[in-house]
C-alpha positions as CSV (number, residue, x, y, z in Angstrom):
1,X,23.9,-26.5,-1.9
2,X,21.2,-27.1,-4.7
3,X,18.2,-24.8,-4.3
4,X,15.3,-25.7,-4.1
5,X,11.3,-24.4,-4.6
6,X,8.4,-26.5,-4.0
7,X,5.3,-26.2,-5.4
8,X,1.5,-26.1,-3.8
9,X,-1.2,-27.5,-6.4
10,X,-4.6,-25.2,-5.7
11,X,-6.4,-26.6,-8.9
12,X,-8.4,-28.5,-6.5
13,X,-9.4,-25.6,-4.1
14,X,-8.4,-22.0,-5.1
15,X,-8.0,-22.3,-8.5
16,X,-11.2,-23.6,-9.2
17,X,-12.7,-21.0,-7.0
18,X,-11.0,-18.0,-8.4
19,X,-12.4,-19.1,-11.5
20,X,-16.2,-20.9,-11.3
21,X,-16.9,-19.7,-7.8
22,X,-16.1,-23.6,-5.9
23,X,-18.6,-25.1,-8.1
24,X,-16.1,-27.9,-9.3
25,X,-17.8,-31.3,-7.8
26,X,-15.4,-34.1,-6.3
27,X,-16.8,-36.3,-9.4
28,X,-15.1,-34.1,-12.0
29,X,-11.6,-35.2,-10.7
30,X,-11.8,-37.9,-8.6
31,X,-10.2,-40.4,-10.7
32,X,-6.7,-38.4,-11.4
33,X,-6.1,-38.1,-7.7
34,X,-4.2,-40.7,-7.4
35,X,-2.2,-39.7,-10.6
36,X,-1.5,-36.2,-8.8
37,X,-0.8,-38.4,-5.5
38,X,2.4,-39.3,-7.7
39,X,3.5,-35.6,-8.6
40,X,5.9,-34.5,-5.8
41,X,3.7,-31.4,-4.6
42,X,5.1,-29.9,-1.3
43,X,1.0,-30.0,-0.9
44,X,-2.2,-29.9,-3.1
45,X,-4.5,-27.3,-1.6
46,X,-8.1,-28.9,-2.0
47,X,-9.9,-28.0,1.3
48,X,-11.4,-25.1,3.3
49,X,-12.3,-21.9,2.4
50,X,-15.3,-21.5,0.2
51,X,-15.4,-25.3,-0.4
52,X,-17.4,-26.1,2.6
53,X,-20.2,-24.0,2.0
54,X,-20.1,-24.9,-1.8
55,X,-20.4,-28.4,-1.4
56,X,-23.5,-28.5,1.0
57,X,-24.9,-25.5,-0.4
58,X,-24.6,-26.3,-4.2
59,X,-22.9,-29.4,-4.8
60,X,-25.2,-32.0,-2.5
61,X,-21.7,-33.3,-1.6
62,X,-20.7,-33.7,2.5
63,X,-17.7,-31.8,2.9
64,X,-16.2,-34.1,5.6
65,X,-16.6,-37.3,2.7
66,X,-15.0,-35.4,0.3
67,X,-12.0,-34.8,2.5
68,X,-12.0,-38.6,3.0
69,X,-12.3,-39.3,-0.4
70,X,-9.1,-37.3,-1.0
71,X,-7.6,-38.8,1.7
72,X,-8.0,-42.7,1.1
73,X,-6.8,-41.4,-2.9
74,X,-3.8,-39.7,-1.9
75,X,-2.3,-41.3,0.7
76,X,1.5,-40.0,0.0
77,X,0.7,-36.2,-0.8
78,X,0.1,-33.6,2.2
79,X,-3.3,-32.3,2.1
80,X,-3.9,-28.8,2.4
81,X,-6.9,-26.3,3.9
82,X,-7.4,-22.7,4.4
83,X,-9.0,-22.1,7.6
84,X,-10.1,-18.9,8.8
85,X,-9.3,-18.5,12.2
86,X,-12.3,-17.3,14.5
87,X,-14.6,-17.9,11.8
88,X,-13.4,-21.0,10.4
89,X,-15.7,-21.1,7.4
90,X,-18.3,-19.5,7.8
91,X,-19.2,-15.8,8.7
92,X,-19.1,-15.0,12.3
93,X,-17.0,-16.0,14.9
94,X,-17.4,-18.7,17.0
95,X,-16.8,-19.8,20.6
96,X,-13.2,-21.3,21.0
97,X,-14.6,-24.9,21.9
98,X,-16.2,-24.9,18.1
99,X,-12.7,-23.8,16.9
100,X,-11.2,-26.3,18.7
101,X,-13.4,-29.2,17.9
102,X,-13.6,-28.3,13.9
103,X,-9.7,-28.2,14.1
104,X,-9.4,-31.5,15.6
105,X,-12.2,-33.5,12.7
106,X,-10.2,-31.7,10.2
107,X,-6.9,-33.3,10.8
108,X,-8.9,-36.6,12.3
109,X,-10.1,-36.9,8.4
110,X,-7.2,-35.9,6.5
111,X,-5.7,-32.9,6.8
112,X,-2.2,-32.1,7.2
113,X,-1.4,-28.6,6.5
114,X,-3.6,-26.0,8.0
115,X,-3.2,-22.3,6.6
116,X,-4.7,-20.1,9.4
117,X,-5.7,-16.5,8.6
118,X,-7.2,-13.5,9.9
119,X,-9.0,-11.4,7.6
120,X,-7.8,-8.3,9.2
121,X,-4.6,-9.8,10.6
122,X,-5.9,-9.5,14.2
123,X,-3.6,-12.7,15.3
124,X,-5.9,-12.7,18.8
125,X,-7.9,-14.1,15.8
126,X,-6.0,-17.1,14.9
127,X,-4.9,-17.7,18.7
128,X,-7.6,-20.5,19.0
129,X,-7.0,-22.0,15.8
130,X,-3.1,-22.5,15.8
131,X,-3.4,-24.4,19.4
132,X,-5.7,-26.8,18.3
133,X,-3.4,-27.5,15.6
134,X,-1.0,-28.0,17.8
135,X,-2.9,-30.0,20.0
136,X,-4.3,-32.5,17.3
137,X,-1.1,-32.3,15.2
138,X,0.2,-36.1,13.6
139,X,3.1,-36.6,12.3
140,X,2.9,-34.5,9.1
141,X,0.5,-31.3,10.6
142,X,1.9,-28.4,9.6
143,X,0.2,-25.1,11.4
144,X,1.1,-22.4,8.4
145,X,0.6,-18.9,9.8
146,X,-1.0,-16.5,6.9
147,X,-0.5,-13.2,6.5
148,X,-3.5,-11.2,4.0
149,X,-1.7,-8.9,1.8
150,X,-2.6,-6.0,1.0
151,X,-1.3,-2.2,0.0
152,X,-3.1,0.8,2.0
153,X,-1.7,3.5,4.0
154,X,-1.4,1.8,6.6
155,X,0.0,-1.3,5.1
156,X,4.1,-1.5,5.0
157,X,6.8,-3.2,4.7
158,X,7.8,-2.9,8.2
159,X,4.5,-3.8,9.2
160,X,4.6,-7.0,7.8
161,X,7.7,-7.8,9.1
162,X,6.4,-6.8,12.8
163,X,3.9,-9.2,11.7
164,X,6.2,-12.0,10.6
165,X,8.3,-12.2,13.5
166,X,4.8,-12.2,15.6
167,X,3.9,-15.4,14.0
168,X,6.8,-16.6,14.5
169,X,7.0,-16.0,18.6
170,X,3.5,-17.9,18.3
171,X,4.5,-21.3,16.9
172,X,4.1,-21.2,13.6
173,X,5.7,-24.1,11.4
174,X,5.5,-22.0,8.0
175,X,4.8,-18.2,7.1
176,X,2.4,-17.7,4.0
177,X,1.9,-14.2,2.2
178,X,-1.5,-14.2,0.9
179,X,-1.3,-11.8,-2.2
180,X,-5.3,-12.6,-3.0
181,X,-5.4,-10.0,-5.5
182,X,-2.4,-10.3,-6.6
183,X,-1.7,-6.7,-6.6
184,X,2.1,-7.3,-4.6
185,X,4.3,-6.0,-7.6
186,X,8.2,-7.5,-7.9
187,X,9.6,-4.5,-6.5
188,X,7.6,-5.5,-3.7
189,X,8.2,-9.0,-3.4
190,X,11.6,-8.6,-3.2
191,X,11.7,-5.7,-0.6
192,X,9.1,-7.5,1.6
193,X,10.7,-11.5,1.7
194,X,14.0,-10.0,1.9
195,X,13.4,-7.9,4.9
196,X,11.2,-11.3,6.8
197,X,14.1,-13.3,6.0
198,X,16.3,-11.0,7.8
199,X,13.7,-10.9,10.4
200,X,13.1,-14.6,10.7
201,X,16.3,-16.6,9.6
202,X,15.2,-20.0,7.9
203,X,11.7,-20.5,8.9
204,X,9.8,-21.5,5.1
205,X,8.2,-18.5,3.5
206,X,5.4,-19.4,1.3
207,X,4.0,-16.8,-1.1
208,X,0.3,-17.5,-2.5
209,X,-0.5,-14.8,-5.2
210,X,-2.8,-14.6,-8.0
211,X,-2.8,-13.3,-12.0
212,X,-5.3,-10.8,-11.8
213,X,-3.0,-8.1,-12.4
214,X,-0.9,-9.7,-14.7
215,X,2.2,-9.9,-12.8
216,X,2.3,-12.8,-10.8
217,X,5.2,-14.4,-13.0
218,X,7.5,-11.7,-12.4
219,X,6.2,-11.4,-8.8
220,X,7.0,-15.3,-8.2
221,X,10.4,-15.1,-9.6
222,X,11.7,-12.0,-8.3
223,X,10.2,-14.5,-4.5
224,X,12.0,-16.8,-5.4
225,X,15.6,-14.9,-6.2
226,X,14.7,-13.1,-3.0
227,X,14.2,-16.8,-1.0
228,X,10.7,-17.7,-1.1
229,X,10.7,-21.5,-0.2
230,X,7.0,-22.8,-1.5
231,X,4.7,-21.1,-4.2
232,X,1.5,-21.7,-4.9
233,X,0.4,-22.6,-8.3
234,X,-2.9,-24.2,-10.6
235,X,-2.5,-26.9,-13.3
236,X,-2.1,-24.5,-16.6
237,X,-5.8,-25.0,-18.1
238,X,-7.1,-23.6,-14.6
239,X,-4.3,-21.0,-14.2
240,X,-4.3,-17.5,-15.0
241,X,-7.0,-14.6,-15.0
242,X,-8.2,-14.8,-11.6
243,X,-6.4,-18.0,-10.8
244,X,-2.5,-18.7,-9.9
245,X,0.7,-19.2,-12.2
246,X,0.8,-21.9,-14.1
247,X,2.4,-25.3,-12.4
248,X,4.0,-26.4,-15.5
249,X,5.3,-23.1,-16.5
250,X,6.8,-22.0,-13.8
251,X,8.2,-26.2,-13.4
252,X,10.2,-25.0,-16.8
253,X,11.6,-21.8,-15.9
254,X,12.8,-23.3,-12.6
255,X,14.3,-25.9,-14.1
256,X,16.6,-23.7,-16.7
257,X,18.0,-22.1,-13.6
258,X,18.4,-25.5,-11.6
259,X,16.1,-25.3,-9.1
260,X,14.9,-28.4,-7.8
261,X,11.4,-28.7,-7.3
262,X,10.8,-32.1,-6.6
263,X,7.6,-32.5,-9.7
264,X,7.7,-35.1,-11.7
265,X,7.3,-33.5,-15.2
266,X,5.2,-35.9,-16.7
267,X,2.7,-36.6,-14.1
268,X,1.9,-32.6,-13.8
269,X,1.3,-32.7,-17.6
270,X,-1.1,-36.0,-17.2
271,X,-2.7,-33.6,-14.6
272,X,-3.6,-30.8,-17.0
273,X,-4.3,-32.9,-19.9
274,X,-7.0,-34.5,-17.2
275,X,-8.7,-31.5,-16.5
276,X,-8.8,-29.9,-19.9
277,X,-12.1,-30.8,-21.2
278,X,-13.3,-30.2,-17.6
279,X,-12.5,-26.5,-17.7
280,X,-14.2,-26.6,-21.0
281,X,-17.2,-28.2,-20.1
282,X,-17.9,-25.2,-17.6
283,X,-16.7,-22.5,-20.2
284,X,-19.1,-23.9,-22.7
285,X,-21.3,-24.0,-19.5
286,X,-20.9,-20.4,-19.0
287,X,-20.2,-21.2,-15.2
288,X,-16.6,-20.0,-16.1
289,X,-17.0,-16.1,-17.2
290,X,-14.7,-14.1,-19.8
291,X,-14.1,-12.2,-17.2
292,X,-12.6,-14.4,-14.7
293,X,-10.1,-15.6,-17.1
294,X,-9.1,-12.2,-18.5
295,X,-5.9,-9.5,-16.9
296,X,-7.0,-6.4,-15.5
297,X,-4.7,-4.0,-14.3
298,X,-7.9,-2.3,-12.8
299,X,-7.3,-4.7,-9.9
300,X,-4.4,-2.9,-8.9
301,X,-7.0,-0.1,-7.7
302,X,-9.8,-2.4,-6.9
303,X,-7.4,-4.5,-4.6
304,X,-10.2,-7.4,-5.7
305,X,-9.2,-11.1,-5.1
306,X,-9.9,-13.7,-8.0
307,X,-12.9,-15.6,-5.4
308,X,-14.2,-11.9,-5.2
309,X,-14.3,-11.0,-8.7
310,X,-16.2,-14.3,-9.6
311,X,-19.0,-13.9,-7.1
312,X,-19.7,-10.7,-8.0
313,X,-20.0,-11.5,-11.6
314,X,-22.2,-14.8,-10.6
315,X,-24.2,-12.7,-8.3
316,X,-24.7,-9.7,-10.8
317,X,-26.1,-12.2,-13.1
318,X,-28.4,-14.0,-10.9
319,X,-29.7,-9.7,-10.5
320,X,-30.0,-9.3,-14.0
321,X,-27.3,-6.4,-13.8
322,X,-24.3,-7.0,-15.7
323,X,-24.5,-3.9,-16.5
324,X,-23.6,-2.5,-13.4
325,X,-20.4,-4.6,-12.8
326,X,-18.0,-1.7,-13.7
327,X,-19.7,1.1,-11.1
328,X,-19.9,-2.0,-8.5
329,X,-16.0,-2.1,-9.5
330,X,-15.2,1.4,-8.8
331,X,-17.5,0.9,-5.8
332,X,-14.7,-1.2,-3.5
333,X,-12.1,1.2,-2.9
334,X,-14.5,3.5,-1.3
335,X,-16.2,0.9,0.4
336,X,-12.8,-0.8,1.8
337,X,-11.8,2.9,2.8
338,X,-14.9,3.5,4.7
339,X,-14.0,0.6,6.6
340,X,-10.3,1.4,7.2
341,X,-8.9,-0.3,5.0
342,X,-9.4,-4.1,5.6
343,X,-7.9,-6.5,3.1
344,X,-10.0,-8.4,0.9
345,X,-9.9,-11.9,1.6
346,X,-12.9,-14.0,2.9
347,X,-15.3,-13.0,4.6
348,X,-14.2,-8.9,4.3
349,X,-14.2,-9.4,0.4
350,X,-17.4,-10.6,0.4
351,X,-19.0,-8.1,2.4
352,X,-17.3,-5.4,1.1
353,X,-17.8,-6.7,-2.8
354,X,-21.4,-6.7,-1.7
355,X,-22.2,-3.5,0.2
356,X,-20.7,-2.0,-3.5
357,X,-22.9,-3.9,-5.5
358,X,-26.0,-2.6,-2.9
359,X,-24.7,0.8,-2.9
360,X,-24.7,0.8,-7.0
361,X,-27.8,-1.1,-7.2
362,X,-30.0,1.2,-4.5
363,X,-28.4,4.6,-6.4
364,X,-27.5,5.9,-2.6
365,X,-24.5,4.5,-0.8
366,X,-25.6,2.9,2.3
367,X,-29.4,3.3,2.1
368,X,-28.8,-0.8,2.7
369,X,-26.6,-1.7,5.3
370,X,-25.6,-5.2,5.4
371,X,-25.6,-7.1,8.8
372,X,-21.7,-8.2,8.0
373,X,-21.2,-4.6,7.7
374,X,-23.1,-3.7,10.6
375,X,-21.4,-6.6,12.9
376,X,-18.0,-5.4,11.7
377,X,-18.6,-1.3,12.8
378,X,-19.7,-3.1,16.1
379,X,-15.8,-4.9,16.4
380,X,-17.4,-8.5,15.8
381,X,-14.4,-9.2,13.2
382,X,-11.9,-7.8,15.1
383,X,-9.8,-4.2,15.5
384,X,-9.6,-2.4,11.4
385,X,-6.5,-1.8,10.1
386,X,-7.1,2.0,9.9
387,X,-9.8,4.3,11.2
388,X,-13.2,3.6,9.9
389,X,-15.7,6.5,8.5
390,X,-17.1,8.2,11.1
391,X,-19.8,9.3,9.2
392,X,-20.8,5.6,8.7
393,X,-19.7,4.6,12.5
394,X,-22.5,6.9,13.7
395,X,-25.0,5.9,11.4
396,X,-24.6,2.2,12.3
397,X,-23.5,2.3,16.0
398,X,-25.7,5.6,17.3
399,X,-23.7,9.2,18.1
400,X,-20.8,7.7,20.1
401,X,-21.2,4.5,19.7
402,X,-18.1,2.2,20.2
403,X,-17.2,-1.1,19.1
404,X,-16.8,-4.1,21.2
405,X,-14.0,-6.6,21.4
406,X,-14.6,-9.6,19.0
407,X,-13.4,-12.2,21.0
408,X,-15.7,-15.0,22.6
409,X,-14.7,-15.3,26.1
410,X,-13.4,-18.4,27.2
411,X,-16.2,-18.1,30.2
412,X,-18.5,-19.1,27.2
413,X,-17.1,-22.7,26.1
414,X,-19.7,-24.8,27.5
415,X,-20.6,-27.1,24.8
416,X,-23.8,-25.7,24.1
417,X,-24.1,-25.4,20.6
418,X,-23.1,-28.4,20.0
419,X,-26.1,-30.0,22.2
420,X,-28.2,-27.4,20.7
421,X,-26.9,-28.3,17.0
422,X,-27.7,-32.4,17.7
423,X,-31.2,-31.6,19.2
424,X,-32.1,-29.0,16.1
425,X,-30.9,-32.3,13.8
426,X,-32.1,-35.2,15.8
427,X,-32.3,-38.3,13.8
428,X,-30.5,-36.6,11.0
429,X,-27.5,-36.8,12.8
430,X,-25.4,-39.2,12.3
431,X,-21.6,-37.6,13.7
432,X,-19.5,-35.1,15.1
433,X,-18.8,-34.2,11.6
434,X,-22.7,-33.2,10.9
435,X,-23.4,-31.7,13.8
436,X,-20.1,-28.9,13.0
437,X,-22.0,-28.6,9.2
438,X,-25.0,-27.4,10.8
439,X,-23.2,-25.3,13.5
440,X,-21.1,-23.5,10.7
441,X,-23.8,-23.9,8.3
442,X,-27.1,-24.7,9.6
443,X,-29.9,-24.1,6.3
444,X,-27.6,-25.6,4.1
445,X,-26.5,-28.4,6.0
446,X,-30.4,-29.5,7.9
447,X,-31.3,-29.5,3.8
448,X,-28.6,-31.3,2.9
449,X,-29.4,-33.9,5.3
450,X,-32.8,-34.3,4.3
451,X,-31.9,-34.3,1.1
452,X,-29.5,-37.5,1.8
453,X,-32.1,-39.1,4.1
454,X,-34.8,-38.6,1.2
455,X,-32.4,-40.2,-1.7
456,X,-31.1,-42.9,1.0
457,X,-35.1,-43.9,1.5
458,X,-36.3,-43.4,-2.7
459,X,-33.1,-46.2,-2.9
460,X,-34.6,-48.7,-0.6
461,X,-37.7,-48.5,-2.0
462,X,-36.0,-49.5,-5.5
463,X,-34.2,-51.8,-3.9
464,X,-37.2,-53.8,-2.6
465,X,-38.8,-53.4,-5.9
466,X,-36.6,-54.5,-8.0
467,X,-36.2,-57.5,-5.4
């Protein structure tokens, strides 16, 4: 039998946030979506995680019409998000009955394949998450269990097969290996999908890595020899650096070897010659950075995923402090290993990347304490892969001090943010889909709102004027 590797497009999600922090507006590609519908992608990634909050928050876009948009344009492709278990979104967890609801208007307005992670693999995390899914599936919902890759102490291979085989026993359609840094060498990829295949028998393995390092090539074919089913992937002009493989290139190589893929070769190239002089509108911009489109082996100590690395640069620039990006750099691993060694994927890369920058910035680690950081040493994101600093533990939680469990009771699903959330937004609310912007988002969204009420009125008045 033929085999065969299929390929997940993440130009419309990851790709662009590895590289310009999810500042790529629905308007830049809306009219090749129904090119890429053509393609033969096992799924185009274009939803979920840092989209949401970039679209109210900088774009002036509603995340829930952009979905829809994608949806009515690509009616034949599966349509893919990264959801964040507990905390969906956003930054905090929230009460199972939010879960559950945000779960259900995802797939009500277009999405198919859920990815559901933990930030610190705490699977009580993603518990919530993956029955919704199940309870809202269609016909083509997929509930894709995600694993966040990382290399620690405590991070092996036989943990991650324990791990597998737990996601398994939970219901999972799919298994994904989120390498965010792309730090997971060849030697490793082999050892690790080997030894979950052995685990797990013929369940699909998908493996989502990134070129940070510079080895995600090798890292991707050594997968696939080893039996990786699905890879993820960016269009070529918004591959690399921080971003995934390239789609086309690795289309070619699998071909030579016979691997079927199911792409059609010449709509992936109408793709990238689509979004060329987009990625060059934003270089000449200077939203795109050097930096983000540059191999640095440094990440292989930094552990720093491709999102990560471009809000710190944007960040440091909105500071004025450039100059400090290579101490903020050096910063992380004694940050993460204060912590216990989370991996850094949203929101623990953020917070982490952050409390480095503060720690360089003030001249005194932890004079500044962040509330993430604070809410994490109290057990509000769940149980750390290794002990935390003790030293730090104290200073945050009070001479012993002990965390809580993170998860919201199920006593607590009463409703009551959503009534809360529609009375905060009276007449600004116009669905169920608003009223979950505000609960996950609530500044960004009430402006947004105004803001569309506001344009909405400025074009009636035109209207009757020009009338």
């Amino acid at each position: 039998m033929k085999k065969k590797v299929q390929f997940t497009e993440t130009v419309l999600r990851d790709a662009n946030q590895s590289l310009m922090a999810t500042r790529l507006p629905y308007s830049d590609y809306a009219d090749i979506l129904s090119t890429m519908d053509k393609a033969g992608y096992y799924s185009v990634e274009c939803w979920g995680g840092a989209t949401f909050d970039s679209c109210l928050r900088y774009l002036g876009e509603d995340p829930w019409e952009r979905l829809r948009n994608i949806r009515k344009n690509m009616p034949n492709t599966r349509l893919q998000m990264l959801l964040r278990g507990q905390n969906l979104l956003g930054y905090k967890h929230y009460h199972d009955d939010v879960v559950e609801k945000f779960v259900e208007l995802s797939i009500k307005n277009g999405i198919d394949v859920i990815r559901i992670f933990d930030a610190l693999n705490d699977f009580r995390n993603i518990t919530t998450a993956l029955e919704a899914t199940k309870k809202y599936a269609k016909k083509n919902t997929v509930a894709s269990g995600c694993i966040s890759y990382t290399q620690s102490p405590v991070h092996t291979v036989s943990k991650y097969v324990e791990m597998c085989k737990e996601l398994k026993n939970m219901g999972f359609d799919t298994i994904c290996l989120k390498d965010m840094a792309g730090t997971m060498s060849p030697n490793e990829a082999e050892g690790l999908i080997k030894g979950i295949k052995d685990a797990i028998g013929n369940m699909p393995i998908i493996l989502h890595t990134h070129c940070t390092t510079g080895m995600a090539y090798m890292t991707l074919m050594k997968a696939i020899d080893s039996g990786v089913d699905v890879i993820d992937t960016a269009t070529s002009c918004f591959s690399n650096g921080t971003s995934q493989a390239a789609t086309e290139t690795m289309f070619y190589a699998l071909q030579q070897y016979g691997i079927e893929t199911g792409l059609n070769e010449d709509v992936i190239n109408k793709v990238n010659d689509y979004f060329k002089p987009i990625k060059q509108k934003y270089i000449d911009s200077g939203l795109i950075n050097p930096k983000s489109m540059a191999t640095d082996s440094q990440a292989l100590v930094y552990k720093v995923p491709g999102g990560m690395l471009s809000n710190m640069i944007a960040n440091l620039k909105d500071l004025n402090a450039m100059d400090k990006f290579d101490a903020a750099l050096a910063e992380i691993p004694s940050v993460r290993a204060d912590l216990g060694y989370p991996p850094l994927v949203t929101p623990l890369s953020q917070m982490v990347g952050n409390q480095a920058v503060t720690n360089v910035l003030m001249g005194e680690r932890y004079k500044q304490i962040s509330k993430e950081i604070k809410n994490y040493f109290k057990g509000e994101y769940g149980i750390a892969p290794a002990p935390v600093s003790k030293e730090l533990e104290t200073k945050i939680l009070g001479e012993g001090g002990k965390p809580t469990d993170c998860r919201i009771e199920d006593s607590k699903r009463t409703g009551e943010e959503f009534k809360a959330a529609k009375e905060a937004l009276g007449e600004l609310c116009r669905s169920e889909e608003d009223v979950m912007s505000y609960i996950c988002f609530p500044d960004q969204a009430e402006k947004f709102f105004k803001d569309r009420l506001a344009k909405e009125e400025n074009m009636a008045t035109y209207t009757i004027t020009e009338a």
